[in-house]
py3Dmol code that shows the C-alpha trace and the ligand (Angstrom):
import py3Dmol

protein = """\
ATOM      1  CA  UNK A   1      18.797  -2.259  37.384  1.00  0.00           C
ATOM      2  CA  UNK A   2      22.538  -2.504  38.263  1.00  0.00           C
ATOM      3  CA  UNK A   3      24.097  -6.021  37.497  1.00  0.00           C
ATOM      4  CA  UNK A   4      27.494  -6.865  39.571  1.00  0.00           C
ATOM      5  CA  UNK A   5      29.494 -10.316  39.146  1.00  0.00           C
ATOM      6  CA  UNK A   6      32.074 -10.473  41.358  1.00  0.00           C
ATOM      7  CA  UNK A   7      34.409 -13.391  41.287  1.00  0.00           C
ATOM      8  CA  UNK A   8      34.409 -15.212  44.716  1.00  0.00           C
ATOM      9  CA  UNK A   9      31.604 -15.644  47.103  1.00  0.00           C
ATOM     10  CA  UNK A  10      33.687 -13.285  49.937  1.00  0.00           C
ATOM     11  CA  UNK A  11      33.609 -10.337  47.291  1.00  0.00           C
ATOM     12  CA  UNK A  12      30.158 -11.009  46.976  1.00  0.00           C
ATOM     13  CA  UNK A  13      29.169 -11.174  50.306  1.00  0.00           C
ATOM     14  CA  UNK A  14      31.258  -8.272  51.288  1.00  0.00           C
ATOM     15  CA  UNK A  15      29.304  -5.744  48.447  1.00  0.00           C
ATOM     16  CA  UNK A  16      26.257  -7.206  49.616  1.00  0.00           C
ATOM     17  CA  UNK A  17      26.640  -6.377  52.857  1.00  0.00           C
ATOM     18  CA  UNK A  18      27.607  -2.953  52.296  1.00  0.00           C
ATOM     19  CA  UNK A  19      24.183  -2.235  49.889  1.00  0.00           C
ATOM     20  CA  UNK A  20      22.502  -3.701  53.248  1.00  0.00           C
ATOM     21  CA  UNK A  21      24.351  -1.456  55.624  1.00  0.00           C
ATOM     22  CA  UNK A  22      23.987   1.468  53.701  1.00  0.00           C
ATOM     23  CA  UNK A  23      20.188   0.777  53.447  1.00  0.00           C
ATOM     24  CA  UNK A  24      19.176   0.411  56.894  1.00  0.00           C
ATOM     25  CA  UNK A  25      21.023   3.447  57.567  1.00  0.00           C
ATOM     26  CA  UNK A  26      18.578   5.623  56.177  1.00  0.00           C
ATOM     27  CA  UNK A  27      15.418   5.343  58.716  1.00  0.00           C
ATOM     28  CA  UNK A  28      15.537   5.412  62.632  1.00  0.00           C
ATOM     29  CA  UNK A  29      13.311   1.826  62.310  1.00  0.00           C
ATOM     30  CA  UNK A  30      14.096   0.098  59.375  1.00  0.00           C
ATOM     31  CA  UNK A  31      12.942  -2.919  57.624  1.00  0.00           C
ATOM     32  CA  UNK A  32      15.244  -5.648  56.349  1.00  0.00           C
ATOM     33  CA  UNK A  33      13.628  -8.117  54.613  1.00  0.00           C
ATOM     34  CA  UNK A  34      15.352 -11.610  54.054  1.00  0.00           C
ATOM     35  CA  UNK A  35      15.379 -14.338  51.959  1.00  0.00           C
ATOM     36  CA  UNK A  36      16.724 -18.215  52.694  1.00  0.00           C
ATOM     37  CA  UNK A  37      17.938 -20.280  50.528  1.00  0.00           C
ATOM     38  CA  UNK A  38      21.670 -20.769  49.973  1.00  0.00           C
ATOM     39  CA  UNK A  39      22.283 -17.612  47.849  1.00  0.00           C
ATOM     40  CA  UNK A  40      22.126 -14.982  50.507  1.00  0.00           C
ATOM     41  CA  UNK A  41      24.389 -16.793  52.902  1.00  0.00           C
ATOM     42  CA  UNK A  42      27.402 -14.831  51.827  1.00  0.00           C
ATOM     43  CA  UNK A  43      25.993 -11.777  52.624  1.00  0.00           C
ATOM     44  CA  UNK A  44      24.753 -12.820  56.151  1.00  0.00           C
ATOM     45  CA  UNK A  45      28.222 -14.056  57.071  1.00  0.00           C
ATOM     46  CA  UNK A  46      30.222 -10.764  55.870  1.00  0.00           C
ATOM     47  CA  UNK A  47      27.188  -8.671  58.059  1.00  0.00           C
ATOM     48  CA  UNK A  48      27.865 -11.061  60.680  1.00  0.00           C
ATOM     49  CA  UNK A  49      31.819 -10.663  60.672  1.00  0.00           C
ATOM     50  CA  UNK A  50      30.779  -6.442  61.007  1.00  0.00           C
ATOM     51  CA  UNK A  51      28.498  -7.218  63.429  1.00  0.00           C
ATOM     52  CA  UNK A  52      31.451  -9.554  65.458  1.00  0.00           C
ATOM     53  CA  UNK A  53      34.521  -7.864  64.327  1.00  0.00           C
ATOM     54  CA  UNK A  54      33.382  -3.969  63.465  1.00  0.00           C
ATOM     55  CA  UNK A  55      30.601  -3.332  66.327  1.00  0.00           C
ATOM     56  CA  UNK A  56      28.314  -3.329  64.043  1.00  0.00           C
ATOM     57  CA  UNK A  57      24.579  -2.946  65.348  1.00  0.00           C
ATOM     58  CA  UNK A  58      21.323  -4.110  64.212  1.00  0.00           C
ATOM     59  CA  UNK A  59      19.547  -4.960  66.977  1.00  0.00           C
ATOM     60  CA  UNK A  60      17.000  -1.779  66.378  1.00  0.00           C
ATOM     61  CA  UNK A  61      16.191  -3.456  62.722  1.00  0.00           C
ATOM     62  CA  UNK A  62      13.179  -5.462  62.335  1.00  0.00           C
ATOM     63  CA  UNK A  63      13.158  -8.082  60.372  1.00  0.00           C
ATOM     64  CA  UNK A  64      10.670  -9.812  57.855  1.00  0.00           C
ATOM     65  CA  UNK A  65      11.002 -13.113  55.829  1.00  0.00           C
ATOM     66  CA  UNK A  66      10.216 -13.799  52.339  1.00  0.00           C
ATOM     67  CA  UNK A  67       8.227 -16.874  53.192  1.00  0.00           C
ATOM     68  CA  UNK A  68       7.626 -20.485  55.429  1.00  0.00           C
ATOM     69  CA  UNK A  69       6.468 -23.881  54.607  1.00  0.00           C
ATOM     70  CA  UNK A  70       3.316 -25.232  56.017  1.00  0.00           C
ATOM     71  CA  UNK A  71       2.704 -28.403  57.341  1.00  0.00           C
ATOM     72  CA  UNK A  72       5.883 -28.962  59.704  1.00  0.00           C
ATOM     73  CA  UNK A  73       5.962 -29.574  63.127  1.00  0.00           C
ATOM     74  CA  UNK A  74       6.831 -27.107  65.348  1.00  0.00           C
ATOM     75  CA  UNK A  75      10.591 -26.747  65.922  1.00  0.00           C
ATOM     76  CA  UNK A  76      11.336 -28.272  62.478  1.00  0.00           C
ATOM     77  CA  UNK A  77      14.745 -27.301  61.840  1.00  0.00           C
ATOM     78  CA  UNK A  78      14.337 -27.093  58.193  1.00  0.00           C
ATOM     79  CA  UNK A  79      11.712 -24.572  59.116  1.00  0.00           C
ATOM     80  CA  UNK A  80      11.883 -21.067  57.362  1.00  0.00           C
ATOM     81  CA  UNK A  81      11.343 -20.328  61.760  1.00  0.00           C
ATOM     82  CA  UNK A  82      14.474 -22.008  62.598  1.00  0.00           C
ATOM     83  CA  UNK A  83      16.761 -20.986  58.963  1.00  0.00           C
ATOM     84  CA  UNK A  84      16.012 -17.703  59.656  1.00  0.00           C
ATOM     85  CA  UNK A  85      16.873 -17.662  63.470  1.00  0.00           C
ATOM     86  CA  UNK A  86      20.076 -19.707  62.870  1.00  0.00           C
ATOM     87  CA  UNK A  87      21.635 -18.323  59.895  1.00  0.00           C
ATOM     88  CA  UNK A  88      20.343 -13.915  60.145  1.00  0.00           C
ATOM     89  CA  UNK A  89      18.788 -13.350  63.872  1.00  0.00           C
ATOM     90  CA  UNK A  90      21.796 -15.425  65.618  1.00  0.00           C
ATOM     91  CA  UNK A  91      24.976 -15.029  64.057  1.00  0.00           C
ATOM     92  CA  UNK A  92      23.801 -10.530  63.229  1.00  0.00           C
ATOM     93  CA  UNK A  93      22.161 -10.711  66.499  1.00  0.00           C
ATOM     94  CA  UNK A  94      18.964  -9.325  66.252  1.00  0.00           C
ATOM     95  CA  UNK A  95      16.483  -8.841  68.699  1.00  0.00           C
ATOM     96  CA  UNK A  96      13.881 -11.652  68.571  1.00  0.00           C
ATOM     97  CA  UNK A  97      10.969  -9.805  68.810  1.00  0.00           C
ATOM     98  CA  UNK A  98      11.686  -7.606  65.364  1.00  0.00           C
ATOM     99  CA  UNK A  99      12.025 -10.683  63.400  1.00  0.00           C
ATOM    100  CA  UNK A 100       8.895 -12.018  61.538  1.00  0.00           C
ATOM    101  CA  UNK A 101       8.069 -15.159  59.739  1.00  0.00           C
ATOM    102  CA  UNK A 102       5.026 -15.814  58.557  1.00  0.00           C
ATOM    103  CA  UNK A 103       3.297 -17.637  61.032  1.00  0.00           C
ATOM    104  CA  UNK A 104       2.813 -21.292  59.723  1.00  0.00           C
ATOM    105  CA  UNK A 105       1.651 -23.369  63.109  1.00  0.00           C
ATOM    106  CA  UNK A 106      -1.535 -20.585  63.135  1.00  0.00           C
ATOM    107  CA  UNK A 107      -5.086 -22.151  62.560  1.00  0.00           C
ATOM    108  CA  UNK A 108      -5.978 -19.826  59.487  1.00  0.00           C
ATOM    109  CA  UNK A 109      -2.911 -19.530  57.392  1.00  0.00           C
ATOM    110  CA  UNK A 110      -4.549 -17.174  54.871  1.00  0.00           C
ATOM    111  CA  UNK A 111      -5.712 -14.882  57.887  1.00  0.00           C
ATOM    112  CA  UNK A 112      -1.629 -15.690  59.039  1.00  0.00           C
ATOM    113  CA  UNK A 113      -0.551 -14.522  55.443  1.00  0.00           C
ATOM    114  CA  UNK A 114      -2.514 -11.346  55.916  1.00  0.00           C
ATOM    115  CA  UNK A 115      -1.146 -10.195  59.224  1.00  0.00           C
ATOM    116  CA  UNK A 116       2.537 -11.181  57.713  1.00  0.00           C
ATOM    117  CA  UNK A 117       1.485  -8.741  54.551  1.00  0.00           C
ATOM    118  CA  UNK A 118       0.704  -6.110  56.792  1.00  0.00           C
ATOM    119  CA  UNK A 119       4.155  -6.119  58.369  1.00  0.00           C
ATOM    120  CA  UNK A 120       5.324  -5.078  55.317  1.00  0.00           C
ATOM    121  CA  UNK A 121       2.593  -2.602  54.644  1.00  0.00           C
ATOM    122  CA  UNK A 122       2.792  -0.730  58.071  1.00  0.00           C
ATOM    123  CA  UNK A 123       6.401  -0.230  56.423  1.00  0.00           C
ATOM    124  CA  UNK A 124       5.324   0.937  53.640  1.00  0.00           C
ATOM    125  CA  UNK A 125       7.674  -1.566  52.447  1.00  0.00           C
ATOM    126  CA  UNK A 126      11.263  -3.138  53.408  1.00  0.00           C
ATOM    127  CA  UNK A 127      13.922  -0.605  53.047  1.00  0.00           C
ATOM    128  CA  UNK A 128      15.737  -3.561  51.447  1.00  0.00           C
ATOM    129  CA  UNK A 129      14.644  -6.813  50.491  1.00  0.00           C
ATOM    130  CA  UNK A 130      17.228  -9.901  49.431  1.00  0.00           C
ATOM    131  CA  UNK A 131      16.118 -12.150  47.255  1.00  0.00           C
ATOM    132  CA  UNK A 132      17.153 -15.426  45.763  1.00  0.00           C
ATOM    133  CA  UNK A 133      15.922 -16.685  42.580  1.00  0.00           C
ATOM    134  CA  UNK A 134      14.499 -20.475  42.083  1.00  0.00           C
ATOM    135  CA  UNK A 135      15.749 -22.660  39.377  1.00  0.00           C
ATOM    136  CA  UNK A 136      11.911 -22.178  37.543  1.00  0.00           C
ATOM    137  CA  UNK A 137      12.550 -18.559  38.190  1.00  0.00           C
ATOM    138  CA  UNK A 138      10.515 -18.314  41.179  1.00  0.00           C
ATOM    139  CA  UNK A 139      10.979 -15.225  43.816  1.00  0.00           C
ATOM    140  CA  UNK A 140      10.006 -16.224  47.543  1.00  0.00           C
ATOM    141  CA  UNK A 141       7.369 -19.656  46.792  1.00  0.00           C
ATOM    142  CA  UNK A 142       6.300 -17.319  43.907  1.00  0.00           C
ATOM    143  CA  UNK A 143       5.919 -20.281  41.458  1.00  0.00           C
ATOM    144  CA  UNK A 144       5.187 -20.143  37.418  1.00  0.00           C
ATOM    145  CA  UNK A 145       1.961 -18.342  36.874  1.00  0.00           C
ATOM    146  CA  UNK A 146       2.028 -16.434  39.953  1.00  0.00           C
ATOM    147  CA  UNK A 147       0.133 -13.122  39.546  1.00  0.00           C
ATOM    148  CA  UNK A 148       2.385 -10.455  39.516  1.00  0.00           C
ATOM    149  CA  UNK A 149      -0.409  -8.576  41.321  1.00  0.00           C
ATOM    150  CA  UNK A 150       0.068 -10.799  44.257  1.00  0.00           C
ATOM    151  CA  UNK A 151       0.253  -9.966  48.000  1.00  0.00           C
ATOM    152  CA  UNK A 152       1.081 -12.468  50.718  1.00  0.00           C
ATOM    153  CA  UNK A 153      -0.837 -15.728  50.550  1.00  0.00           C
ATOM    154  CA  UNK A 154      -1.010 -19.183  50.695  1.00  0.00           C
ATOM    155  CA  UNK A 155       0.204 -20.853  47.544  1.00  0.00           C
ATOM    156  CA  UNK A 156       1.196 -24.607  46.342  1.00  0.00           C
ATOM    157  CA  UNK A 157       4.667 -25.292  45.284  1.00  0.00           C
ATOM    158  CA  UNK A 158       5.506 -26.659  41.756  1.00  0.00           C
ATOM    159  CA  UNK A 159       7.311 -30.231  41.933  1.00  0.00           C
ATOM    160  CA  UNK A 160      10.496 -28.483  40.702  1.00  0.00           C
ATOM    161  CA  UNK A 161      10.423 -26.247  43.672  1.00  0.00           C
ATOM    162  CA  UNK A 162      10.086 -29.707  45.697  1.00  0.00           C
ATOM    163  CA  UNK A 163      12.670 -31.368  43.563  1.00  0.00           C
ATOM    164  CA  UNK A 164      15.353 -28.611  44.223  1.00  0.00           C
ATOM    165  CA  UNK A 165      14.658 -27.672  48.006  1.00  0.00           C
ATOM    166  CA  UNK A 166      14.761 -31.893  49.018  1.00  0.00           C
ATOM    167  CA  UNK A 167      18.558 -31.582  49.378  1.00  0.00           C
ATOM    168  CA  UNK A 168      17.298 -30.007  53.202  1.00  0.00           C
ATOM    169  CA  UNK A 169      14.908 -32.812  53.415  1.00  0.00           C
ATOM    170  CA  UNK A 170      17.072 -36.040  52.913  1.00  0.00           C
ATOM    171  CA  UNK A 171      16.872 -35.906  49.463  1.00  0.00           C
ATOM    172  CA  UNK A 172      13.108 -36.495  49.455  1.00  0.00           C
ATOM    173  CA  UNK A 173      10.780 -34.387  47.157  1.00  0.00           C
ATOM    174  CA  UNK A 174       7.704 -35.977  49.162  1.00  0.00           C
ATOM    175  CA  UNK A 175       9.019 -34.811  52.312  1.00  0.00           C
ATOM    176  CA  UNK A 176       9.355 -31.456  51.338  1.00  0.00           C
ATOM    177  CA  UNK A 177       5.669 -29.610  52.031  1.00  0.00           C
ATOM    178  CA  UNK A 178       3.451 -29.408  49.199  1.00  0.00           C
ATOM    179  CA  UNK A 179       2.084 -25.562  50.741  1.00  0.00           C
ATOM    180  CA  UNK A 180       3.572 -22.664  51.718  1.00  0.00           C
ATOM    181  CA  UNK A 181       2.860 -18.990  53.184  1.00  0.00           C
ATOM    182  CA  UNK A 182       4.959 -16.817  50.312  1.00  0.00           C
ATOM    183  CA  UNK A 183       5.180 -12.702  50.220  1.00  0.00           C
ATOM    184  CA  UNK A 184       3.524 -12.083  46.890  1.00  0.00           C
ATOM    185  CA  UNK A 185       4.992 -10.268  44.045  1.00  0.00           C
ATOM    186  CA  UNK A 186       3.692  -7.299  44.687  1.00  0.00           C
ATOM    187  CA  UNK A 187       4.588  -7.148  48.286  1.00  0.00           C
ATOM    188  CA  UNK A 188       8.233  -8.032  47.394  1.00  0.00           C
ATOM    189  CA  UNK A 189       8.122  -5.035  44.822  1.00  0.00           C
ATOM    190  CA  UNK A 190       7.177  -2.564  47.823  1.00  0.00           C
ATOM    191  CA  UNK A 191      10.872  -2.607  49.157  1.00  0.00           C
ATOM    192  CA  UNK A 192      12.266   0.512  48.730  1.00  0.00           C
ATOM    193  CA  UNK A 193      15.073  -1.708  47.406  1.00  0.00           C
ATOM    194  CA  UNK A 194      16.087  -4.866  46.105  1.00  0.00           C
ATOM    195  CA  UNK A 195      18.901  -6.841  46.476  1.00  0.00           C
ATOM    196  CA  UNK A 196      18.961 -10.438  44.082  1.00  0.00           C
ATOM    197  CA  UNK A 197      21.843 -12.826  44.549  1.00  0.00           C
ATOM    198  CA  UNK A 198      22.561 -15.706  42.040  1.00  0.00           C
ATOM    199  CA  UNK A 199      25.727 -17.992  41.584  1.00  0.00           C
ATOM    200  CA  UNK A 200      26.350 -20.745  39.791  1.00  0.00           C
ATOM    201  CA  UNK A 201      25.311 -22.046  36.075  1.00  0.00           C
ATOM    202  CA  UNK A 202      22.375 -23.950  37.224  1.00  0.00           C
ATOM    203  CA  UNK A 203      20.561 -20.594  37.755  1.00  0.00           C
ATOM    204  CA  UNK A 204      22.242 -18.867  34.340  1.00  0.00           C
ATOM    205  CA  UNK A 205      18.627 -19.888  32.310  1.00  0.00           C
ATOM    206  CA  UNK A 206      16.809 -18.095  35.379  1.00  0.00           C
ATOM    207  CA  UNK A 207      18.900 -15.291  35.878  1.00  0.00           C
ATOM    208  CA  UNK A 208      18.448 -14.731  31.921  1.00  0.00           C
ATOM    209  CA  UNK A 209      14.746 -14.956  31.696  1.00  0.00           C
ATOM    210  CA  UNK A 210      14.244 -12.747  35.055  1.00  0.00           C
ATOM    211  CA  UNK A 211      16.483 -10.180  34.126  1.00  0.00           C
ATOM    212  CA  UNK A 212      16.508 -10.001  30.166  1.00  0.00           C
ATOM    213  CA  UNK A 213      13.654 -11.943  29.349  1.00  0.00           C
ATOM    214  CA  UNK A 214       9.985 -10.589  29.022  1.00  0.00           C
ATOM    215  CA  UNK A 215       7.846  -9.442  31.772  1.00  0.00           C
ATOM    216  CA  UNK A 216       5.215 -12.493  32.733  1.00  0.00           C
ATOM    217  CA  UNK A 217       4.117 -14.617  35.182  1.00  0.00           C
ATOM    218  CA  UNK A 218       5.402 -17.296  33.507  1.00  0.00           C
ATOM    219  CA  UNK A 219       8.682 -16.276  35.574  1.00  0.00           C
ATOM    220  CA  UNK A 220       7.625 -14.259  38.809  1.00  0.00           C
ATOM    221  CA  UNK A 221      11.613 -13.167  38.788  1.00  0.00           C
ATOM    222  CA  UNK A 222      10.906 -11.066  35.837  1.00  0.00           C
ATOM    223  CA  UNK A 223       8.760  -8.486  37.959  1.00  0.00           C
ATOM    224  CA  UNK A 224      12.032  -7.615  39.385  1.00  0.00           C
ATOM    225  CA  UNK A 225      12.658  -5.608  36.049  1.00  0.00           C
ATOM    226  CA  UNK A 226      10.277  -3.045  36.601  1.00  0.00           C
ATOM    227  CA  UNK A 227      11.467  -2.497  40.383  1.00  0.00           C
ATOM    228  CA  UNK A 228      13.316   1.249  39.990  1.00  0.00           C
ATOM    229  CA  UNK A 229      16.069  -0.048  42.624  1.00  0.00           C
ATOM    230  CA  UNK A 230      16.763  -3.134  41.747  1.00  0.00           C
ATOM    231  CA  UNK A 231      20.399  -4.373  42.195  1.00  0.00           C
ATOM    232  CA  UNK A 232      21.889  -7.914  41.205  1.00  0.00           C
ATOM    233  CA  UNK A 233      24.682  -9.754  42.367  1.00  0.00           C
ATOM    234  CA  UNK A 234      26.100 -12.861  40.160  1.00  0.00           C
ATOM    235  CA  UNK A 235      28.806 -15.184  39.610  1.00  0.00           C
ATOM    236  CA  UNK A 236      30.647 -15.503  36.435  1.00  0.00           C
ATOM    237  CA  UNK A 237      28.225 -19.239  35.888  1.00  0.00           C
ATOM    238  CA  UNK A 238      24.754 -17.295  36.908  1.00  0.00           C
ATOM    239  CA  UNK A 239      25.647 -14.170  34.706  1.00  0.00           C
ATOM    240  CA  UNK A 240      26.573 -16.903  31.582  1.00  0.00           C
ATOM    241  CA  UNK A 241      23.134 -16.816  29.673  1.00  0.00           C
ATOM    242  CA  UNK A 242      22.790 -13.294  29.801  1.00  0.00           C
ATOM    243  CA  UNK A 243      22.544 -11.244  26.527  1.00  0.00           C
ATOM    244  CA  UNK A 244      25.940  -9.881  25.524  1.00  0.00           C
ATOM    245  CA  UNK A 245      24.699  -6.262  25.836  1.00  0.00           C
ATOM    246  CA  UNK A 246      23.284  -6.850  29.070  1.00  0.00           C
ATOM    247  CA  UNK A 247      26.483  -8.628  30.406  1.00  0.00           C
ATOM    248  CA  UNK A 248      28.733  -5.723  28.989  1.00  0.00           C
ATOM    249  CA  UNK A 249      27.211  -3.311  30.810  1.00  0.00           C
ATOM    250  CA  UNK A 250      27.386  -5.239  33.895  1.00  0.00           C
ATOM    251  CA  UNK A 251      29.821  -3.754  36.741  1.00  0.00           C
ATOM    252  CA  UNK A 252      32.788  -6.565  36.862  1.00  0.00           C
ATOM    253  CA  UNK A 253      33.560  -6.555  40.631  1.00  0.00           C
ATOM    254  CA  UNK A 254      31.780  -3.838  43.204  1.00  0.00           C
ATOM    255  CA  UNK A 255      32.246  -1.407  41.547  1.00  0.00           C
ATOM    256  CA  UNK A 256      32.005   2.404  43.186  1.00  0.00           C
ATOM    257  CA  UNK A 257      28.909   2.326  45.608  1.00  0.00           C
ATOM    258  CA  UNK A 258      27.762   5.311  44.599  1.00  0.00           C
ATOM    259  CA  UNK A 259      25.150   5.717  41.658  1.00  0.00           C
ATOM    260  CA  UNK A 260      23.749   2.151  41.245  1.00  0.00           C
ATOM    261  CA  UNK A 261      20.373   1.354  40.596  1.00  0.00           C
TER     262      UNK A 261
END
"""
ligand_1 = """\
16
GLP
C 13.570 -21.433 48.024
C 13.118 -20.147 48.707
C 13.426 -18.940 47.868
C 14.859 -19.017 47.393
C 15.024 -20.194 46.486
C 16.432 -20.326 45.909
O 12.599 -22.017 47.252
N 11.749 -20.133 49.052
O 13.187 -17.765 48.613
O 15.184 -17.836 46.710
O 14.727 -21.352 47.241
O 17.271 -20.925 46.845
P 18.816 -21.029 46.727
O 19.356 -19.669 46.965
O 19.232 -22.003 47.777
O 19.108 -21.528 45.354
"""
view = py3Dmol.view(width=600, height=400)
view.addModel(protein, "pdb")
view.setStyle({"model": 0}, {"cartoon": {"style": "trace"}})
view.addModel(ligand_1, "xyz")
view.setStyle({"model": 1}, {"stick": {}})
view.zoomTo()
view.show()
């Protein structure tokens, strides 16, 4: 694991988007799996000033999501369907047909959840895979108690989960869906690598557990420790509960790009 805390969200987004680049460079048809949420944004926006100002290309990467709600109309725009195409497949235009979300209008969800596993699978597993990190210390809808085991399923979210995510829903826990089609654990740990973003000092306790804490379902982020490319990028609040040894040896800025984890 390499830890970075960079000091402003444009340093951030910048490193980020270089890990990503240099990723997807590897393979002829690679996999770039992405996360919603408000932590990844910086990263998106410095790929999508390459992509506008640099010629940057991605339109031969497919794309796979970490996860959509079930139970919203079709079209909803809080929608993993519609976050996804607004804020990655627009702005880094991508081709629509690469990028997959799990299918949540489907009759069978848990025979939707399968095919959206085997995305990853045929893969062999994203080349790089972004990940935020819940407040509860929840990767993808990966709640509390999630097998670590897990592949991609359908899965209930905790009332935290519902509590934190009804800022997109008017401020309305109840409106926010009670299900959800998530990646599982162990489908998230098949990415060749792994990219977690955190800022602020609401998610220091998280970040903390995940990354220093023990290895349990109890928080699905802790998985992430035994991922052999696993890098992290924090701000100075996220990075605030960490241990002292583990926030010493953390890289203070981007560090060189060469030899991280
Ligand atoms: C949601 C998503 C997660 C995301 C988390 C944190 O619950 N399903 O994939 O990581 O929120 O979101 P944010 O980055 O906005 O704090």
């Amino acid at each position: 694991m390499k830890i970075h805390v960079l000091s402003d969200q444009q340093q951030l987004g910048a490193f980020g988007a270089d890990l990503v680049v240099e990723a997807l460079s590897t393979r002829p048809d690679p996999l770039l799996g992405v996360a919603t949420g408000s932590s990844p944004e910086p990263v998106y926006t410095a790929l999508a000033r390459r992509v506008e100002q640099e010629g940057l290309d991605l339109s031969h990467v497919e794309v796979v999501a970490l996860d959509e709600y079930l139970g919203l109309p079709p079209g909803h725009p809080e929608s993993y369907a519609q976050v996804v195409d607004r804020t990655v497949r627009v702005p880094l235009r991508l081709d629509p047909r690469r990028v997959r979300v799990p299918d949540a209008l489907a009759p069978d969800p848990q025979a939707a959840a399968r095919a959206h596993d085997e995305v990853v699978r045929t893969h062999a597993g994203a080349d790089i895979q972004l990940l935020g990190l819940g407040h509860n210390g929840h990767i993808a809808f990966n709640e509390p108690g999630a097998p670590l085991t897990s592949r991609t399923r359908v899965v209930e979210l905790s009332a935290s989960t519902r509590q934190a995510n009804a800022r997109f829903f008017g401020g309305d826990p109840a409106a926010v869906p009670d299900r959800a089609i998530t990646q599982g654990v162990a489908t998230i740990l098949s990415a060749r690598r792994l990219l977690l973003v955190a800022t602020g000092s609401g998610k220091a306790r998280a970040v903390a557990s995940a990354l220093a804490g023990p290895v349990t379902p109890d928080c699905p982020g802790s998985a992430l420790q035994r991922h052999p490319h696993l890098t992290v990028l924090l701000d100075p609040g996220a990075a605030a509960r960490l241990p002292d040894a583990v926030r010493d040896a953390a890289v203070r800025g981007p560090g060189a790009l060469t030899g991280r984890g």
